[in-house]
C-alpha positions in Angstrom: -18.1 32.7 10.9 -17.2 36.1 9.3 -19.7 37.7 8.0 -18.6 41.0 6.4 -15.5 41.2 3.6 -13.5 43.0 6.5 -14.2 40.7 9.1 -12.6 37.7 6.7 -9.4 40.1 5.7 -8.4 40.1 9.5 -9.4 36.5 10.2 -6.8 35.8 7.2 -4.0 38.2 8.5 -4.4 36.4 12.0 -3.8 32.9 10.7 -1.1 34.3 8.4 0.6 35.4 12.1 -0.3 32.3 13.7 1.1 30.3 10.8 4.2 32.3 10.4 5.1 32.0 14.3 4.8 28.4 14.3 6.7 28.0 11.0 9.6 29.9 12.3 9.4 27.5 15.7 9.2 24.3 13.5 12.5 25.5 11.1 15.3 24.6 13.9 13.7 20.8 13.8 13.1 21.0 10.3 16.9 21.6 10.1 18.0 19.1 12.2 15.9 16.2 10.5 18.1 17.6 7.4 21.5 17.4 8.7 20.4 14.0 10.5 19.7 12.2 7.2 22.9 14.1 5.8 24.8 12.3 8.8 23.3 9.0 7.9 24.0 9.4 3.6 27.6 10.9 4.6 28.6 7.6 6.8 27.0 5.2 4.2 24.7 4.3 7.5 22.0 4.4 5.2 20.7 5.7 1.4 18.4 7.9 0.6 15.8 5.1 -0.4 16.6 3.2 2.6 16.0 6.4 4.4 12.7 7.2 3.3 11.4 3.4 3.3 12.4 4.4 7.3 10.5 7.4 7.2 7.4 5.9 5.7 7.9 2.8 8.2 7.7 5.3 11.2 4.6 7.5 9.9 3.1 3.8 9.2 3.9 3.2 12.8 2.8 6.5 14.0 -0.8 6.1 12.6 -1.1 2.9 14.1 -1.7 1.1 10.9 -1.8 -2.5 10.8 1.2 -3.3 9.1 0.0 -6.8 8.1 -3.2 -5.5 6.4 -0.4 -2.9 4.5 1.0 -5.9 3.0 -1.6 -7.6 2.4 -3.1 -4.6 0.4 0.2 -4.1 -1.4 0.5 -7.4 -2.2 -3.1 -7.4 -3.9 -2.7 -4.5 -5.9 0.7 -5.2 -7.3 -0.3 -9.3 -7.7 2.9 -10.7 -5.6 1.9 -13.3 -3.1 4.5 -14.4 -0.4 3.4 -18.1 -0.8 4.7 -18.2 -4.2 
């Protein structure tokens, strides 16, 4: 842990470097997830809301949530049931 005022200032200007390097690594990705959901809204593949339902499908996915117990919760809170 830092423990003088100057110690702190270059602790921040090295994660400022850090961050900036990886930043600029990430933007070529970054762009291509733009022009890919472009590609998809352009074609009339898919709409922006059916785009990000995707998205938060996948990150749902990613995390390993239990999709079921998503439902379930969702269901709860907004007071649909699928039996009815």
């Amino acid at each position: 842990m830092a423990t003088t005022n100057n110690e702190k200032k270059q602790y921040v200007k090295e994660y400022i470097r850090s961050l900036s390097a990886i930043e600029e690594c990430i933007e070529p990705y970054q762009e291509q997830k733009r022009e890919l959901r472009s590609e998809f809204r352009e074609n009339g593949w898919l709409n922006t809301d059916e785009i990000r339902a995707a998205v938060k499908a996948y990150r749902l996915y990613k995390q390993k949530y239990n999709i079921d117990e998503v439902v379930e919760n969702f269901e709860m809170i907004s007071g649909e049931n699928k039996s009815e």
